[in-house]
VEXPADO-749254 format. One line per field, with one value per residue (C-alpha): z negated, y, x negated; residue number from 1. Coordinates in steps of 0.1 Angstrom, whole numbers, padded with zeros to 4 digits. Layout:
BEGIN
up: Z_...
north: Y_...
east: X_...
resi: NUM_...
***
This chain:
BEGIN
up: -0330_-0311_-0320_-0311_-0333_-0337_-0348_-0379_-0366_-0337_-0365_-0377_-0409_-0432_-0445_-0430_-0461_-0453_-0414_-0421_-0448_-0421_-0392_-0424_-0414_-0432_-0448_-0472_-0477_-0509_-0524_-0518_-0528_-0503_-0475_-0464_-0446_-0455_-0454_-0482_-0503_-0511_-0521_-0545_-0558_-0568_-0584_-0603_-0616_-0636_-0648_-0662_-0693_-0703_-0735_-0716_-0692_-0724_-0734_-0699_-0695_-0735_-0726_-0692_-0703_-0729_-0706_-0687_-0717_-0710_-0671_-0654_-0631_-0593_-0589_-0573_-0599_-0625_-0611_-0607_-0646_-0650_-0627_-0641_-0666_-0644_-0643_-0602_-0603_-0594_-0587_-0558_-0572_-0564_-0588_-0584_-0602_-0622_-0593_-0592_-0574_-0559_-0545_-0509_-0485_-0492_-0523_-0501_-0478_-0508_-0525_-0494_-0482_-0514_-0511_-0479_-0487_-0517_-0486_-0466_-0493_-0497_-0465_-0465_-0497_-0509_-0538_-0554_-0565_-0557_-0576_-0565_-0595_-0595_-0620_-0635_-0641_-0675_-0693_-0667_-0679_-0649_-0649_-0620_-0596_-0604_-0612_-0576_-0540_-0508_-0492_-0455_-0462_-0495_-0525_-0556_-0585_-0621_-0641_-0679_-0705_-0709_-0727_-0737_-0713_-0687_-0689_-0726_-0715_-0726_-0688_-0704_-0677_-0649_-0653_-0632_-0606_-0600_-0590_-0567_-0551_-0546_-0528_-0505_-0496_-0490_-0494_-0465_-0478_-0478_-0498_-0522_-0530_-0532_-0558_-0574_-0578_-0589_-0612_-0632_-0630_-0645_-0665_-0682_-0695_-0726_-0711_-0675_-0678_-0685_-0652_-0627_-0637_-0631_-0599_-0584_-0599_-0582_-0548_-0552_-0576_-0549_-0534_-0569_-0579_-0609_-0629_-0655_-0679_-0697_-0720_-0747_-0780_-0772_-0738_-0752_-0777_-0745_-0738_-0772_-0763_-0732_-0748_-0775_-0753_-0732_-0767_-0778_-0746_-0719_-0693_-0666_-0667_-0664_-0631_-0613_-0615_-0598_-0570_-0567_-0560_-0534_-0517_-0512_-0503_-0467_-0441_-0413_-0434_-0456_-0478_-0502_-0536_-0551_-0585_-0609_-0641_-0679_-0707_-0725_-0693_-0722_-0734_-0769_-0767_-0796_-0806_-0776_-0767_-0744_-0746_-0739_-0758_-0762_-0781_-0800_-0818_-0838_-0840_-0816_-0810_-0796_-0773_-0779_-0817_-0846_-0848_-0853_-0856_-0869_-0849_-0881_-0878_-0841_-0838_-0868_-0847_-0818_-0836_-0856_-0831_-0795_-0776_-0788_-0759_-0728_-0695_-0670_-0637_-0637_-0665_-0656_-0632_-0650_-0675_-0647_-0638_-0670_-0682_-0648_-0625_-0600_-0567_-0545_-0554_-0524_-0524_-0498_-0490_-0518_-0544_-0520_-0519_-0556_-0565_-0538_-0561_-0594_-0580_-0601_-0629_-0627_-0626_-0653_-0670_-0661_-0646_-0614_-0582_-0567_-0526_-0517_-0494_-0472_-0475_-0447_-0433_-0407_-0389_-0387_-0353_-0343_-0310_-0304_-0313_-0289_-0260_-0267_-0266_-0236_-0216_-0226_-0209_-0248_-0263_-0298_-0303_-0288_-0319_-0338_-0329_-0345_-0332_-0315_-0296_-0287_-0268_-0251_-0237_-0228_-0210_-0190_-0178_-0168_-0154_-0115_-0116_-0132_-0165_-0167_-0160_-0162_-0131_-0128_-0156_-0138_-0110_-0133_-0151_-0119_-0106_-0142_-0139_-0107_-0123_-0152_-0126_-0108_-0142_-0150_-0121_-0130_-0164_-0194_-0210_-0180_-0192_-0226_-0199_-0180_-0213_-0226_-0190_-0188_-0225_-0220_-0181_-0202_-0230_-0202_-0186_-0220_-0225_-0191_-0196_-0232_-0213_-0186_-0210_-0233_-0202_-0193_-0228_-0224_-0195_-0211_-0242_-0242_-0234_-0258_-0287_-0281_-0284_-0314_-0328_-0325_-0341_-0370_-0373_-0376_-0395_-0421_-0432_-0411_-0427_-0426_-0427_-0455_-0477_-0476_-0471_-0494_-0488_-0494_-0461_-0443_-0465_-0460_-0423_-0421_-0458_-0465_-0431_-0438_-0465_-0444_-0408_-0432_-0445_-0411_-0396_-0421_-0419_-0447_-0428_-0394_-0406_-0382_-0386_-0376_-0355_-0355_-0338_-0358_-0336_-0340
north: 0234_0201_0173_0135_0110_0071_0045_0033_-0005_0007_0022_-0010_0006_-0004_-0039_-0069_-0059_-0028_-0028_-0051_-0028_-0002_-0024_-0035_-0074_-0093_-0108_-0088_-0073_-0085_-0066_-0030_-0016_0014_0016_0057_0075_0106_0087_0063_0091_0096_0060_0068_0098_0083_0057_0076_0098_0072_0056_0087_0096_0134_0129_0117_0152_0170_0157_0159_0195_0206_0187_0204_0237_0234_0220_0251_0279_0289_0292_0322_0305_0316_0322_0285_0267_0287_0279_0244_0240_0255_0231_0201_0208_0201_0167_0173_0176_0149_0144_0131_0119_0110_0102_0108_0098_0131_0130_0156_0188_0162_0138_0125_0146_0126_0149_0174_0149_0134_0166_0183_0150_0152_0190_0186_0151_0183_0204_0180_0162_0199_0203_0171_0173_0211_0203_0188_0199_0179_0188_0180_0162_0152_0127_0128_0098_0112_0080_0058_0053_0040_0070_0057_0062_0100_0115_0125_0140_0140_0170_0169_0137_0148_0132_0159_0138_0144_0122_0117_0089_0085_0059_0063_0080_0104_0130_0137_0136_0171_0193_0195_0191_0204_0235_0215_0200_0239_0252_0223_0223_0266_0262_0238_0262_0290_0327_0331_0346_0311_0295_0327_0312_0278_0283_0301_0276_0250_0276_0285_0249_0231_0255_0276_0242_0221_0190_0171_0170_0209_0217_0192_0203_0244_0234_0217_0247_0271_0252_0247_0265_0288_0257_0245_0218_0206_0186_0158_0146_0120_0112_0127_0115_0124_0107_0077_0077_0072_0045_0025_-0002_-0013_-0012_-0034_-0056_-0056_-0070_-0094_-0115_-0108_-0095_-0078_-0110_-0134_-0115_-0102_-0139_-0151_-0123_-0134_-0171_-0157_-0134_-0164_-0190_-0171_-0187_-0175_-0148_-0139_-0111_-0096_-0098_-0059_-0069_-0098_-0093_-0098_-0121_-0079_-0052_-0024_-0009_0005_0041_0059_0076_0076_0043_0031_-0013_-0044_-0056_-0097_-0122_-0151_-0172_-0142_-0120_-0091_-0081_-0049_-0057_-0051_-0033_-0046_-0034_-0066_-0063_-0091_-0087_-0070_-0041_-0036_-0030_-0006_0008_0013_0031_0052_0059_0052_0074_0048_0027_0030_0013_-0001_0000_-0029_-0009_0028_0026_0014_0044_0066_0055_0056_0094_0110_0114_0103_0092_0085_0076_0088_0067_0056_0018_0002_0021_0007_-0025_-0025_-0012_-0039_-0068_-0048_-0048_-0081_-0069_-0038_-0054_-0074_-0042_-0028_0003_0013_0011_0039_0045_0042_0063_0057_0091_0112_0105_0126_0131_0167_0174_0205_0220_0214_0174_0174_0189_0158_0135_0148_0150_0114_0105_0093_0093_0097_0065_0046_0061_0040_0008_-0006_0001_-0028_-0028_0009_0005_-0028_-0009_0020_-0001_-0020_0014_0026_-0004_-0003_-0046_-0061_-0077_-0092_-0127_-0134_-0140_-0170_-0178_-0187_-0202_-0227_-0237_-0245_-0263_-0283_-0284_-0306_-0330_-0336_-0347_-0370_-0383_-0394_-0413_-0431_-0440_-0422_-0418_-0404_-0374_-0364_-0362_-0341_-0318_-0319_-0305_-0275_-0263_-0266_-0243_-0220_-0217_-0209_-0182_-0168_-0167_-0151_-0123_-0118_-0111_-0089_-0070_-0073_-0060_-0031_-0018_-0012_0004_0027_0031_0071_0076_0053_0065_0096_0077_0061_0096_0109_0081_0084_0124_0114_0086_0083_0053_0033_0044_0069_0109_0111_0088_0100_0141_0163_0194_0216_0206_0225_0249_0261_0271_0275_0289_0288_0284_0246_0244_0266_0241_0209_0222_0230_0193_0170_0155_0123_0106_0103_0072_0079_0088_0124_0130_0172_0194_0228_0258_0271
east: -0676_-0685_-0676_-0673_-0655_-0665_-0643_-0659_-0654_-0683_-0706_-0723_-0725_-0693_-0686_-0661_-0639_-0637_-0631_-0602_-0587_-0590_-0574_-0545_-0552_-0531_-0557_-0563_-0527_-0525_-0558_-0541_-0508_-0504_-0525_-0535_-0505_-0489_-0454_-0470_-0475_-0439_-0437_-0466_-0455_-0420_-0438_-0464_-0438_-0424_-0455_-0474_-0465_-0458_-0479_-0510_-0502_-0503_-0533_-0553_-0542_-0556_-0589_-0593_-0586_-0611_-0639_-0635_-0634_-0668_-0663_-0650_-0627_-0610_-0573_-0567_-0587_-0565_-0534_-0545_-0551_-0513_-0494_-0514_-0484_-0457_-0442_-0445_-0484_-0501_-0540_-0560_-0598_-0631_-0658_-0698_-0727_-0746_-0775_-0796_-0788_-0757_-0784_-0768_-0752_-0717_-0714_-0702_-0681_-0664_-0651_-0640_-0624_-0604_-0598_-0586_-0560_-0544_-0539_-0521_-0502_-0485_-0477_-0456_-0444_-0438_-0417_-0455_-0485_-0516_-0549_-0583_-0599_-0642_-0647_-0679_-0695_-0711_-0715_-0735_-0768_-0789_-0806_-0832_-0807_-0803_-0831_-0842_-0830_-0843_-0851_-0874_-0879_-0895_-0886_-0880_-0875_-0873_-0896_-0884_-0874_-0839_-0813_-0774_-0754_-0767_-0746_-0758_-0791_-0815_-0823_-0858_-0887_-0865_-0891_-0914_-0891_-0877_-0913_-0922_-0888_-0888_-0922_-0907_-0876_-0898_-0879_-0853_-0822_-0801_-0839_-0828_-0793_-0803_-0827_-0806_-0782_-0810_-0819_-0785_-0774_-0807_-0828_-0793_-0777_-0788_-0772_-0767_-0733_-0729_-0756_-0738_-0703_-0719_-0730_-0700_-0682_-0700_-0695_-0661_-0644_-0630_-0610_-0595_-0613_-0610_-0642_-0633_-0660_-0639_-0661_-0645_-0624_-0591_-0590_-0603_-0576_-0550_-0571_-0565_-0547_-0562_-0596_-0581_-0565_-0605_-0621_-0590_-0582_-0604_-0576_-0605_-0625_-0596_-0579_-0608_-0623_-0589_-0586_-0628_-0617_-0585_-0611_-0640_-0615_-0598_-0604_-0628_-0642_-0675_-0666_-0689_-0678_-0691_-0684_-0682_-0668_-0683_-0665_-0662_-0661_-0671_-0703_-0710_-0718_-0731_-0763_-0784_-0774_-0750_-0748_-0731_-0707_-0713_-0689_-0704_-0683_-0657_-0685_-0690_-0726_-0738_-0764_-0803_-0794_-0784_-0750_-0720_-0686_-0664_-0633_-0610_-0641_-0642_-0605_-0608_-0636_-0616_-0587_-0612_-0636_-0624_-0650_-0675_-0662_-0673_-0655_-0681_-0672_-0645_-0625_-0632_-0609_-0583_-0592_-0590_-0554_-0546_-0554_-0544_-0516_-0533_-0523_-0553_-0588_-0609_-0649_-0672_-0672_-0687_-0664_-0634_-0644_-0648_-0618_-0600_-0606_-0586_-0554_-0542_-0556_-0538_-0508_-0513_-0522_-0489_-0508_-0498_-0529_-0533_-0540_-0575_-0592_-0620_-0637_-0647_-0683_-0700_-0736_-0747_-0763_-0786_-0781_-0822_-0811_-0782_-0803_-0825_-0798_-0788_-0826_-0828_-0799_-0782_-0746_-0746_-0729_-0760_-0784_-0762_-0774_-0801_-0837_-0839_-0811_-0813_-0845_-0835_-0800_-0824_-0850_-0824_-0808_-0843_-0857_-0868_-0862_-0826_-0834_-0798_-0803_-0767_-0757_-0787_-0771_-0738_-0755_-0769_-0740_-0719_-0752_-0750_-0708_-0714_-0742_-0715_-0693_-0721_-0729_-0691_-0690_-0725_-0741_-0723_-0760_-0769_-0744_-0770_-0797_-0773_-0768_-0805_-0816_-0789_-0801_-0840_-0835_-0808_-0832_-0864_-0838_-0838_-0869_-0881_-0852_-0868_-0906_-0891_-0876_-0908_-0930_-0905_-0904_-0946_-0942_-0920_-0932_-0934_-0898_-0891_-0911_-0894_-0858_-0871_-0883_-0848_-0831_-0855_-0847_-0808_-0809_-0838_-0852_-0830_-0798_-0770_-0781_-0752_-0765_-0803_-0804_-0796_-0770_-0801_-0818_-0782_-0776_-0812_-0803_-0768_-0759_-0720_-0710_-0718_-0691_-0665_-0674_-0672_-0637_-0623_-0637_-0631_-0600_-0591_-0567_-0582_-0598_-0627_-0670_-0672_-0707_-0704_-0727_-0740_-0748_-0782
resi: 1_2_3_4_5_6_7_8_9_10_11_12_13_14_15_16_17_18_19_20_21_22_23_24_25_26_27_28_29_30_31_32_33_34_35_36_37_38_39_40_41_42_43_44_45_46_47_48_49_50_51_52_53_54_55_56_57_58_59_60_61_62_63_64_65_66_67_68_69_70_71_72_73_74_75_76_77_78_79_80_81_82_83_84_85_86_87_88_89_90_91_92_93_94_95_96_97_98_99_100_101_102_103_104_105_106_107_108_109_110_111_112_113_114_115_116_117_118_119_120_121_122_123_124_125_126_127_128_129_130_131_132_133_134_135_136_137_138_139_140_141_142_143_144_145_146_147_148_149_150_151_152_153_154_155_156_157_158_159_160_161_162_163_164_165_166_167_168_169_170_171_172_173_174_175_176_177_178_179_180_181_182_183_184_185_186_187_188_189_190_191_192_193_194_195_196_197_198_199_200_201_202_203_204_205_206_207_208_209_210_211_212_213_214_215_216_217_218_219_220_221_222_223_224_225_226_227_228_229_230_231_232_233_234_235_236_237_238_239_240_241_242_243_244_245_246_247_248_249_250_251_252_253_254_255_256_257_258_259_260_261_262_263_264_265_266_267_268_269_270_271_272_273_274_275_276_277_278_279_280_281_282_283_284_285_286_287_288_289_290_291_292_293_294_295_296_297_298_299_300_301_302_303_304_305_306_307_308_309_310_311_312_313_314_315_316_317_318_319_320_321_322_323_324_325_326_327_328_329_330_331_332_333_334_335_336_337_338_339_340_341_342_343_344_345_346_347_348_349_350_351_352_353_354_355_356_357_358_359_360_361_362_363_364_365_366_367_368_369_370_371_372_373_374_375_376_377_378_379_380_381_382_383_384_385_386_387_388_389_390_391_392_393_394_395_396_397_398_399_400_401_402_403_404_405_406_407_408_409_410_411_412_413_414_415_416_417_418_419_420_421_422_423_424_425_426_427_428_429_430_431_432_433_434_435_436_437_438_439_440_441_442_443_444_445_446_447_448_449_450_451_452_453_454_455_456_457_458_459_460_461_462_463_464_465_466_467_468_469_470_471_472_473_474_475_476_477_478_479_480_481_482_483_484_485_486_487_488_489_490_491_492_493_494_495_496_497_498_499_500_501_502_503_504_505_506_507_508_509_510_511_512_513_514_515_516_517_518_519_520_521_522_523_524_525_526_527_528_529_530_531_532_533_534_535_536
***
């Protein structure tokens, strides 16, 4: 299968932060704890090993195993639930909102990427057990950012009310979305699957939670992944104590705002803070309602009801009911670390950078911080969009400049006159260096004349390369459209194919030789975009 990689420094897509957590600058050394490498992973496995605590294993492994009663389950999943056991298991996890029918692409890239890290990690350390865990995010309630996919360019959303947390949320009106989205597929034998999967997922579950954890089971259930909805009472009850220690003295608010301050204040650099944290990083969760938790004065008011708590109440709340409390995403990852044996939390680059600003307040916490993982990215290229690429003289790393730039670097390769200016440029400036010298040896002010000239004929050199290169691009504005056309097919709207299509658009001509090409390509730790060609 053909393939090309791109650093993802030369993408244009991924966040200062984030570069420089790839490159390990030293800036930001102190915002991770292990950086990425298979010989890091022994460090984290020691270290893990004496932080988890058998009960919490216990617990985990009863909760699991009764999530999956009502799912027949393959050999690899099966032995998965059985090692979690094992005081040598240990998880690798990535977590995913409940879209609809996965919503973007990096569904697939996500899970595999973890899949994958499992593989590896046993290679290099036999005497382990590493399970593939997808945490779903069950109790978010921004339901606006589900409730749809892309598909052709097509949006198929699912238009409903909706409050509390989405995974408890009814699959009614999915009736509706199943009949538009089946006429769309049309009735090819890969159409056939598809909408069979739509089909057993949405309209034979009550519940999101139940259809989304079906669907990633039927994907991947072969490859032993396991899917957490840890929305539940007995996880909580691990959770107790940080969840009193969230409402008592503030410990997410306090060290996130500090590791805020270290980020904004390095020198040189312009870091984009992800998250800011609230006085109380919890939500109250009951009854179709999932709110804020506010502190005025010693009272403790649920935000938008009625409900108060003095501060006696909401700790007896806690202990009585502790999966009334719901971690936003400051705490959840704490909760995460917290339930699991996890080693590695594997998210795309806004989950990363997130999750860089909690390492204080994990140690404060006394929790340990797991490795993060950039996870795998890739662009999925027909043969038909290759042979384009190649009649218009492209590489795929050109389509990922922006538009702009793209046709500019194509006109000037095309172009019957040189557009560069440059070396006028230089000619000018040494004309300029010997006036400065003239001037010295004169009138000083006649120096600022000297200066004021060189920028006004610099600027007018700009400006004439700008209208060469403004005229060229009209004179080849049908090669151009066509570049333009072909950027637009690999990267809709402007942004990355991952983070717009749907799996569906694939799967609908190459069936489960996606999944099996994806597998066998995707590697974790290559740190690098994957741009992979499919076969007609």
């Amino acid at each position: 299968m053909p393939k090309h990689c791109i650093p993802y420094q030369n993408t244009g897509y991924f966040s200062e932060l984030i570069i420089d957590y790839l490159n390990q600058e030293e800036e930001v050394k102190f915002l991770y704890h292990c950086f990425p490498t298979l010989e890091n992973f022994g460090r984290q496995i020691k270290e893990k090993q004496k932080h988890y605590p058998q009960t919490h294993r216990k617990v985990l492994v009863e909760v699991l195993n009764s999530q999956y009663k009502n799912l027949k389950v393959s050999d690899t999943t099966t032995t998965h639930l059985k090692n979690l056991g094992n005081s040598n298991t240990f998880t690798v996890t990535t977590g995913h909102q409940l879209n609809l029918f996965t919503g973007p692409l990096y569904f697939l890239y996500k899970i595999i990427s973890t899949i994958n890290l499992c593989k590896e990690l046993k290679q290099k350390y036999p005497d382990n057990n590493f399970v593939p865990i997808y945490w779903m995010a069950t109790e978010d309630h921004d339901f606006e950012e589900i409730n749809f996919f892309n598909f052709n360019n097509k949006k198929v959303d699912w238009d409903r009310n909706s409050g509390g947390a989405v995974g408890e949320l009814s699959t009614d009106g999915l009736e509706s979305v199943y009949q538009s989205f089946s006429e769309m597929l049309g009735n090819s034998p890969n159409a056939r699957k598809i909408k069979s999967l739509f089909k057993e997922a949405y309209l034979n579950h009550t519940k999101l939670a139940e259809a989304t954890r079906f669907l990633a089971h039927s994907l991947f259930d072969d490859f032993g992944l396991l899917i957490l909805d840890a929305n539940n009472a007995a996880l909580k009850k691990l959770f107790i104590p940080q969840i009193k220690e969230e409402v008592k003295i503030n410990t997410a608010s306090v060290e996130v705002e500090k590791i805020n301050k270290r980020i904004n204040s390095i020198p040189q650099k312009n870091y984009k803070l992800q998250v800011n944290p609230r006085e109380i990083n919890l939500f109250y969760l009951k009854d179709g309602v999932r709110e804020r938790i506010i502190k005025q004065n010693n009272t403790f008011f649920i935000n938008n009801t009625t409900i108060q708590f003095s501060e006696n109440e909401l700790q007896s709340e806690i202990e009585t009911y502790p999966e009334r409390f719901s971690p936003n995403v400051i705490l959840r990852p704490l909760y995460q670390e917290v339930i699991l044996p996890n080693l590695c939390y594997i998210g795309g680059g806004g989950e990363l950078a997130y999750w860089l600003q909690l390492k204080s307040f994990f140690e404060k916490s006394k929790v340990l911080f797991p490795v993060l993982l950039l996870r795998n990215s890739a662009l999925l290229i027909s043969s038909k969009e290759i042979e384009k690429i190649n009649k218009l003289n492209l590489t795929v790393e050109d389509l990922f400049l922006s538009k702009n730039k793209l046709q500019s670097k194509v006109t000037r390769q095309l172009s019957d006159i040189k557009i560069d200016l440059s070396e006028q440029r230089n000619h000018l400036k040494q004309q300029f260096k010997d006036l400065y010298t003239l001037a010295k040896k004169t009138d000083p002010t006649f120096e600022k004349m000297v200066a004021a000239q060189e920028t006004k004929q610099l600027n007018g050199l700009d400006k004439m390369e700008k209208r060469l290169l403004k005229a060229q691009k009209r004179k080849l504005v049908d090669h151009l459209n066509r570049v333009t056309q072909l950027q637009n097919e690999l990267f809709p709207k402007g942004s990355l194919q991952e983070r717009t299509a749907n799996f569906s658009e694939f799967y609908l001509e190459y069936g489960n030789e996606l999944i099996e090409i994806l597998f066998k390509e995707l590697k974790p730790l290559e740190l690098e975009f994957l741009c992979l060609e499919l076969k007609d």
